[in-house]
C-alpha positions in Angstrom: 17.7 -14.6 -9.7 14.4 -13.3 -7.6 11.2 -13.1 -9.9 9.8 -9.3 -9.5 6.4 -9.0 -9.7 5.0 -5.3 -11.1 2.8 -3.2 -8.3 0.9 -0.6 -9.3 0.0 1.7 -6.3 -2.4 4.7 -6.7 -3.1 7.5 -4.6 -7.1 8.2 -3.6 -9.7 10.1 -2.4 -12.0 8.6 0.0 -15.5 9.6 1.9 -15.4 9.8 5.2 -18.6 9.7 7.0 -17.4 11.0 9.8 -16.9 13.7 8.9 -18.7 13.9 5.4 -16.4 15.0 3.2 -13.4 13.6 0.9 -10.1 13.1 2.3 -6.8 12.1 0.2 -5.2 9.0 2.0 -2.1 9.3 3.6 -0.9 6.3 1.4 -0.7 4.9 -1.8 -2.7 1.1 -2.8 -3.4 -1.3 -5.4 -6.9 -0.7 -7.3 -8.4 -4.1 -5.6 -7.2 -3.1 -2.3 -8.6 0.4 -2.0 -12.0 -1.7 -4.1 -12.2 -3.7 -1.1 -11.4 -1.0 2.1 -13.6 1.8 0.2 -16.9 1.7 -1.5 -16.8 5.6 -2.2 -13.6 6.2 -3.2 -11.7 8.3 -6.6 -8.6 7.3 -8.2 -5.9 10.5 -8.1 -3.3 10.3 -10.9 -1.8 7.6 -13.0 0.1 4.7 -11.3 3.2 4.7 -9.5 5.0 1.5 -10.8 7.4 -0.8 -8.3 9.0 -3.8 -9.1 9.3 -5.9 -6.4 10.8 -9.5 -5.4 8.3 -12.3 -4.8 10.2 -12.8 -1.9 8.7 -9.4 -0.1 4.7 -10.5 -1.5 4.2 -11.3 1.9 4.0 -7.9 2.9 0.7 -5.8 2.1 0.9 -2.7 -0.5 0.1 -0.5 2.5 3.8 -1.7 4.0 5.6 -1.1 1.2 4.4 2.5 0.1 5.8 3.1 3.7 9.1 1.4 2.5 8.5 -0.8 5.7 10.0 -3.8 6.5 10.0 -6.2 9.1 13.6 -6.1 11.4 14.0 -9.2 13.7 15.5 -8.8 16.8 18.5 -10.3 17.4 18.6 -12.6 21.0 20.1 -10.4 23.4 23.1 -11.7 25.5 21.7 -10.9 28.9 
């Protein structure tokens, strides 16, 4: 049996410089990651809460809000 480890992925607010103002991300992080991306940044909402299999820890917080996952081609016939 696969050994689930417990995300917790926030949605945030962020200042853009660019344009100077706050902008809501189009995705949802872990606290350290946004930490490290962001040094202005707010916290929106309590935590949404995935389990997932060690085997997918690979993949970043960013992939899997965006239920991404990696799809190997298959060796054509030509």
């Amino acid at each position: 049996m696969a050994v689930m480890r417990t995300l917790r992925l926030y949605r945030f607010r962020y200042f853009d410089p660019l344009r100077r103002r706050r902008i809501i991300a189009r995705y949802v992080c872990e606290a350290p990651e946004i930490r490290c991306r962001y040094p202005d940044y707010e916290l929106v909402g309590a935590p949404e809460v995935r389990h997932v299999p060690d085997d997918r820890l690979a993949l970043t917080a960013v992939h899997l809000a965006r239920s991404w996952s990696p799809v190997l081609e298959k060796e054509s016939a030509w």
